[in-house]
C-alpha positions as CSV (number, residue, x, y, z in Angstrom):
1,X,109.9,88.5,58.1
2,X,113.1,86.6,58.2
3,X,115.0,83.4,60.1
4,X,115.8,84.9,63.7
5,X,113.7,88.3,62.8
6,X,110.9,89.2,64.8
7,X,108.5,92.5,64.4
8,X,105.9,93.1,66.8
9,X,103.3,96.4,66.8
10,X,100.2,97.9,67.9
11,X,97.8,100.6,68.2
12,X,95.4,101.6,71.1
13,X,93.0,104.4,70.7
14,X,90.7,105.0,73.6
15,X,88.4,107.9,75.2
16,X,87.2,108.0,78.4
17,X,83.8,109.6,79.2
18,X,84.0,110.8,82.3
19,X,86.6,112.2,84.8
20,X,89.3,110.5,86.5
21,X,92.1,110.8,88.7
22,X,94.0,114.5,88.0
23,X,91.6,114.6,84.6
24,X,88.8,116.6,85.5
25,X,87.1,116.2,82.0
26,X,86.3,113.6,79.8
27,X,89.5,112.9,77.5
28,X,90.9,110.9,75.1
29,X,93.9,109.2,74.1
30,X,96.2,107.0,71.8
31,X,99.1,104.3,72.1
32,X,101.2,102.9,69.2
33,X,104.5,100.6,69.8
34,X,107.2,98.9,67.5
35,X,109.5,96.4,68.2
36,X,112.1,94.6,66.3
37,X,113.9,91.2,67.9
38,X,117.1,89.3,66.5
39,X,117.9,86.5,67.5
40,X,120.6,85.5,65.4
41,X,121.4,81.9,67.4
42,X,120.0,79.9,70.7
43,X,122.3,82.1,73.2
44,X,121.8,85.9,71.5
45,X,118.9,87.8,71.9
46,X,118.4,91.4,71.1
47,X,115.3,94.0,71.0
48,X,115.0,97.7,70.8
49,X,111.5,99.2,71.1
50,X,109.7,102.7,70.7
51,X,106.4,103.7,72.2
52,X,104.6,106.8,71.5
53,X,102.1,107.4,73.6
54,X,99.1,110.7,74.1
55,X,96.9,111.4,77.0
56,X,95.2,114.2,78.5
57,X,95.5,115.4,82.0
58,X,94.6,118.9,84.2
59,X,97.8,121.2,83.3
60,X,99.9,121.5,86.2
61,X,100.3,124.3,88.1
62,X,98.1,126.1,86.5
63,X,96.5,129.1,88.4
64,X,92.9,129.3,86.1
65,X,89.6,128.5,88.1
66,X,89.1,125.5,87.2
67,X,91.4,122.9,85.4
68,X,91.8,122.5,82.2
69,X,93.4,119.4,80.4
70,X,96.5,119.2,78.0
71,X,97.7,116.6,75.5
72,X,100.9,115.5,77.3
73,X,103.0,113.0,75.1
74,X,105.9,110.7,76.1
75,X,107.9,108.3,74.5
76,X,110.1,105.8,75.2
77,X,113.4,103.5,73.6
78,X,114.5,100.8,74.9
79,X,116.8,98.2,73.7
80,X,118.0,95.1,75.6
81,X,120.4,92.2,74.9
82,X,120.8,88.8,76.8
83,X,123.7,86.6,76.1
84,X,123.5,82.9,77.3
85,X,127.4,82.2,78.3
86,X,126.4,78.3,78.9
87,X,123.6,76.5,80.2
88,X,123.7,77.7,83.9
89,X,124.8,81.5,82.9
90,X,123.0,83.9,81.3
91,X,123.9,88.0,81.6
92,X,121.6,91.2,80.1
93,X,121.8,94.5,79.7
94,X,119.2,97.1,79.1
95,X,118.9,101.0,78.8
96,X,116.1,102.9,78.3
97,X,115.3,106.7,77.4
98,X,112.2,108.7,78.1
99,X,110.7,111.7,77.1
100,X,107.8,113.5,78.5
101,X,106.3,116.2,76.7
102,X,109.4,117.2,74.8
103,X,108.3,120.2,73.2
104,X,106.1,121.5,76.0
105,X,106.1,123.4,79.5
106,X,105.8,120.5,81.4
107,X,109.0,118.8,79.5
108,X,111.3,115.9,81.8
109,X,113.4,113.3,80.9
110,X,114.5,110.0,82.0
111,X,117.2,107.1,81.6
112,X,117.6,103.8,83.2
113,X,120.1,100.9,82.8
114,X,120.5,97.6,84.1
115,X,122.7,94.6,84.3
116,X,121.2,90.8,85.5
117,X,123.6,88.1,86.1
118,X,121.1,85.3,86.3
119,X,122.5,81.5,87.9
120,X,119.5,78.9,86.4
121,X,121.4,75.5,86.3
122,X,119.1,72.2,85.1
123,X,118.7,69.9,88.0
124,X,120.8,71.8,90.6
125,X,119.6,73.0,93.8
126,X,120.4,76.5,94.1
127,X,119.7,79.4,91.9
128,X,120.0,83.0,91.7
129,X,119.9,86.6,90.1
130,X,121.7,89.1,90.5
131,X,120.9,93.0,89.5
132,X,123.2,96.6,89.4
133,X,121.4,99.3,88.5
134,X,121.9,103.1,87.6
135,X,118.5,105.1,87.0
136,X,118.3,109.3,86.7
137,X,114.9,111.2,85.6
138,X,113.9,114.8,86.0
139,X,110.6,114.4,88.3
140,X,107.7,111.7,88.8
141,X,106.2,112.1,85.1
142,X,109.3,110.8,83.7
143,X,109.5,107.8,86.4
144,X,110.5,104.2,84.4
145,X,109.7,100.8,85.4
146,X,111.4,98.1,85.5
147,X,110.1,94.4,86.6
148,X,112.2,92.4,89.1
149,X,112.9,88.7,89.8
150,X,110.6,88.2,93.1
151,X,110.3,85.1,95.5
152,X,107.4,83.0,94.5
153,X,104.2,84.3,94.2
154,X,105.2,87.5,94.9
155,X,105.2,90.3,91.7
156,X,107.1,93.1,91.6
157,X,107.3,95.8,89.0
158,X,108.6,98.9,90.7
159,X,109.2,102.3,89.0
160,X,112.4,105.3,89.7
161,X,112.2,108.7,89.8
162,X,115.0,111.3,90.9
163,X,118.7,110.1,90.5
164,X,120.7,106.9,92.2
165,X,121.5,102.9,92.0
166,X,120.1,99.8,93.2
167,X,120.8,96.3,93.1
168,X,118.8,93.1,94.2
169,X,120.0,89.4,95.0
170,X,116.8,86.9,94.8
171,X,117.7,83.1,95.1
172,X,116.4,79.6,95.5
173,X,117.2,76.7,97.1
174,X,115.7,73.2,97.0
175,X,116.5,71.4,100.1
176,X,115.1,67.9,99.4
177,X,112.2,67.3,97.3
178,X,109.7,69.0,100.1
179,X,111.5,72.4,100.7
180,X,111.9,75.4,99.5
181,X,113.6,78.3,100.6
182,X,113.9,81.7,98.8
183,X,115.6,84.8,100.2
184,X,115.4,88.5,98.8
185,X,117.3,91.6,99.5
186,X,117.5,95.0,97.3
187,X,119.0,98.2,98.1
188,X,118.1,101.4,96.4
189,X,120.2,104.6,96.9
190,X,119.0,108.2,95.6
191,X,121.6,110.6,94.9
192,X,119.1,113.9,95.8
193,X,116.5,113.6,98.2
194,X,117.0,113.7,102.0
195,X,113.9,111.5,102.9
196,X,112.2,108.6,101.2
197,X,108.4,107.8,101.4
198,X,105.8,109.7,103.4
199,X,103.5,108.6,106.8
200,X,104.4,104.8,108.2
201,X,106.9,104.4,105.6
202,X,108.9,107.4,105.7
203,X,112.7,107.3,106.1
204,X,114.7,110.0,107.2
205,X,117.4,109.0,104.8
206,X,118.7,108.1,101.2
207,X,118.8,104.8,101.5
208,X,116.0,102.6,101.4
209,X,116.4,98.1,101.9
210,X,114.3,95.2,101.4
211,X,114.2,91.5,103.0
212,X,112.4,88.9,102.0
213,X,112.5,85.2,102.8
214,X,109.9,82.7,102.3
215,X,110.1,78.9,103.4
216,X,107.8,76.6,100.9
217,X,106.6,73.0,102.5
């Protein structure tokens, strides 16, 4: 609408006509989203969002026969800024709010923040990012995700529930104009639980640590 204004929006309707995972019916649903960026010179960005979103699923809990399904809304604000110090520095911040059924029985909330220190010089070896992170929600229905710098080819959008931190250090090195090696590690650490996971992958713990490295030739 304006120099350094940006709006973006949709709308998604859908039904589905049969039954699907914990919806044992056919159901229906409907998605709407509004965002506003401003980006009021080359090193400022800023954008705050709001999704609405409807879906049916089998009522929790619930102690009938059979299930029966239960518009569950949620919505969600987010607003993030990134601030370009110079050309090899560049810091953001985010936070983000949740709400899952607000009015209703089956009502959770959730809040996440973020900072990223990102290290991108032009024609330099060696780069890097850096991410501290504080994340509480009431239960898995009001889990947020959050994407995450990866090693290459690797994708990585994970999502917190329950209450803790986390950071993550991925960086890159160019050793020559045939190599390159990359080296990963994250560290999440929940406030609440006692044990993390379940089967192979359980910890007896609240701490749970990632490696990765990768050599490219």
């Amino acid at each position: 609408p304006a120099i350094g204004w940006k709006i973006d929006a949709y709308a998604d309707f859908y039904k589905f006509p049969w039954l699907k995972f914990l919806v044992d019916a056919p159901s229906y649903g409907k998605d709407f989203l509004a965002q506003v960026t401003f980006t009021p010179n080359r090193q400022v960005e800023i954008y705050t969002r709001f999704k609405t979103e409807t879906k049916q699923a089998n009522q929790s809990d619930n102690t009938t026969v059979t299930n029966f399904l239960v518009n569950l809304p949620k919505q969600n604000w987010r607003t993030q800024i990134s601030y370009k110090l110079n050309t090899s520095f560049t810091i953001r911040n985010r936070v983000e709010l949740l709400w899952f059924d607000n009015n209703g029985v089956n009502k959770a909330n959730g809040f996440l923040t973020f900072f990223d220190f990102m290290y991108k010089p032009m024609l330099k070896p060696l780069s890097a990012v850096l991410r501290l992170q504080y994340f509480e929600t009431d239960d898995y229905n009001s889990r947020i995700y959050a994407y995450e710098n990866d090693i290459l080819y690797e994708f990585f959008i994970p999502f917190y529930q329950n209450r803790g931190s986390r950071f993550y250090i991925n960086t890159r090195l160019r050793l020559g104009r045939n190599y390159t090696w990359e080296f990963r590690i994250g560290r999440t650490y929940f406030e609440n639980v006692n044990t993390i996971g379940s089967g192979n992958e359980l910890i007896n713990g609240n701490t749970r640590t990632e490696i990765k490295t990768q050599l490219k030739i």
